[in-house]
C-alpha positions as CSV (number, residue, x, y, z in Angstrom):
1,X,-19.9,28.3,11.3
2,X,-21.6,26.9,14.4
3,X,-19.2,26.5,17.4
4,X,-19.6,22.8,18.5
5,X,-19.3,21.5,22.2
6,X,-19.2,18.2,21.9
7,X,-15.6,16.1,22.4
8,X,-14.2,14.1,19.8
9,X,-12.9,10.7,21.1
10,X,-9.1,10.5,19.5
11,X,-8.3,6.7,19.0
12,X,-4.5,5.8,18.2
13,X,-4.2,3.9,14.9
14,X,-2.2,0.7,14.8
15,X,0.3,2.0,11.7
16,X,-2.0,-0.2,8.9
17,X,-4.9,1.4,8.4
18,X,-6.5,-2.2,6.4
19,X,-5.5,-3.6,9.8
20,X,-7.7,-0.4,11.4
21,X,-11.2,-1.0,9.5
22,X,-10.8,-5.1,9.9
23,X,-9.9,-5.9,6.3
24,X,-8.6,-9.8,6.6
25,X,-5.1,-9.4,4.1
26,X,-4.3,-5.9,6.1
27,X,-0.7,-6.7,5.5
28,X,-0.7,-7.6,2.4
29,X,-2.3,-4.4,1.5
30,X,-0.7,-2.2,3.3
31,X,2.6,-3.6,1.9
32,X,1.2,-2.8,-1.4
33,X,0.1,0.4,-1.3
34,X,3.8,1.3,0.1
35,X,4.9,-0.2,-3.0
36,X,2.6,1.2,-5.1
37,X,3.5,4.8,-3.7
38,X,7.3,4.4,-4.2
39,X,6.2,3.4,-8.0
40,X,4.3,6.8,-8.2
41,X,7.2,8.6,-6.7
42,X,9.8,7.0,-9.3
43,X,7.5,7.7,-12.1
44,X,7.2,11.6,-10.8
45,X,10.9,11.7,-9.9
46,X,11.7,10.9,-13.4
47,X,8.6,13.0,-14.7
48,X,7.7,9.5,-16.3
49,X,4.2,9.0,-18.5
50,X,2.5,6.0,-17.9
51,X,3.4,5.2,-22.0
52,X,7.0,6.3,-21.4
53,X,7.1,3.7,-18.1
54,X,5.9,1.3,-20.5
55,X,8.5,1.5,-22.8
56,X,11.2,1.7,-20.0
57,X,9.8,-1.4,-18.3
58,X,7.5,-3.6,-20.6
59,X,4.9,-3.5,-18.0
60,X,1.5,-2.4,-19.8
61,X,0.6,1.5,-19.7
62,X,-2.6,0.8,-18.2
63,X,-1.1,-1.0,-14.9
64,X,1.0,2.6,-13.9
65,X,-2.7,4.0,-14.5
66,X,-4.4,1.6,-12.2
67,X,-1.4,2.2,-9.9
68,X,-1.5,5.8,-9.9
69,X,-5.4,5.0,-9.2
70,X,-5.1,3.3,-6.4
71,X,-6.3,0.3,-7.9
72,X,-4.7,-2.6,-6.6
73,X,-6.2,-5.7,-6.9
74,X,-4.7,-7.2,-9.8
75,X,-1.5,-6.6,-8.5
76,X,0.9,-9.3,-6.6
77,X,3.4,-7.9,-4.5
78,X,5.7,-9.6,-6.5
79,X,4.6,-7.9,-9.8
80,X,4.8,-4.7,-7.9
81,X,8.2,-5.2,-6.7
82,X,9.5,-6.3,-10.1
83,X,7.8,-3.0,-12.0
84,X,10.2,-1.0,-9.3
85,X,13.1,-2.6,-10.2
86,X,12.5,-2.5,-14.2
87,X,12.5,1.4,-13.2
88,X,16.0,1.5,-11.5
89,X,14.6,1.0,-7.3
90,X,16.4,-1.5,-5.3
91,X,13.7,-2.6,-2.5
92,X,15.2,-3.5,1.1
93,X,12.7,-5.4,3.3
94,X,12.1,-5.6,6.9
95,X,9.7,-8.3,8.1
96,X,9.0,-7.5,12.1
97,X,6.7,-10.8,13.2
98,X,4.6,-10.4,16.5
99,X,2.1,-12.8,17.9
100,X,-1.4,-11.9,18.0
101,X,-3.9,-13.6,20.0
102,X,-6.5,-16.1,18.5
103,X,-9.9,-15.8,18.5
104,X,-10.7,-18.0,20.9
105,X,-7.6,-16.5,23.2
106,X,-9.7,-13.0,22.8
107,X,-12.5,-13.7,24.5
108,X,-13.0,-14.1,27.8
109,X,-14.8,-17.6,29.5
């Protein structure tokens, strides 16, 4: 391997990586995709199939495979949260609100 010299800048991460690489909803998403990894833990907690989820919960097979996917989009928060609780989790929620500054507060006259 060739030794490198160059520095690599380290940059601090806010905690949301959607928030990180600009995506608009960033909260949204990052809200969930926690979700959507406590529904892959309680299906490998309980060595769960997506078919056997099914039958527990009445939510189609295919959503735990877009889950376990990653895929997202078609879910609600909501719909997430309720697939959870069909599968025996109780969800606690924190909500911590700070201001951010506008746009127009941003940039300097």
């Amino acid at each position: 391997m060739k030794e490198t010299k160059d520095k690599l800048e380290v940059v601090r991460g806010s905690g949301n990586v959607f928030r990180d690489l600009g995506h608009p909803r960033a909260d949204v998403e990052q809200f969930k995709a926690i979700l959507a990894a406590e529904l892959i833990k309680a299906l490998d907690r309980e060595r769960l199939t997506v078919r056997a989820a099914h039958d527990r919960t009445g939510f189609a097979a295919a959503d735990f495979s877009r889950i376990r996917n990653a895929d997202l989009k078609r879910f609600t928060v909501d719909r997430l949260m309720s697939m959870l609780n069909r599968l025996g989790s109780r969800i606690e929620v924190k909500v911590k609100v700070r201001r951010v500054a506008t746009v127009a507060e941003r940039i300097p006259a």
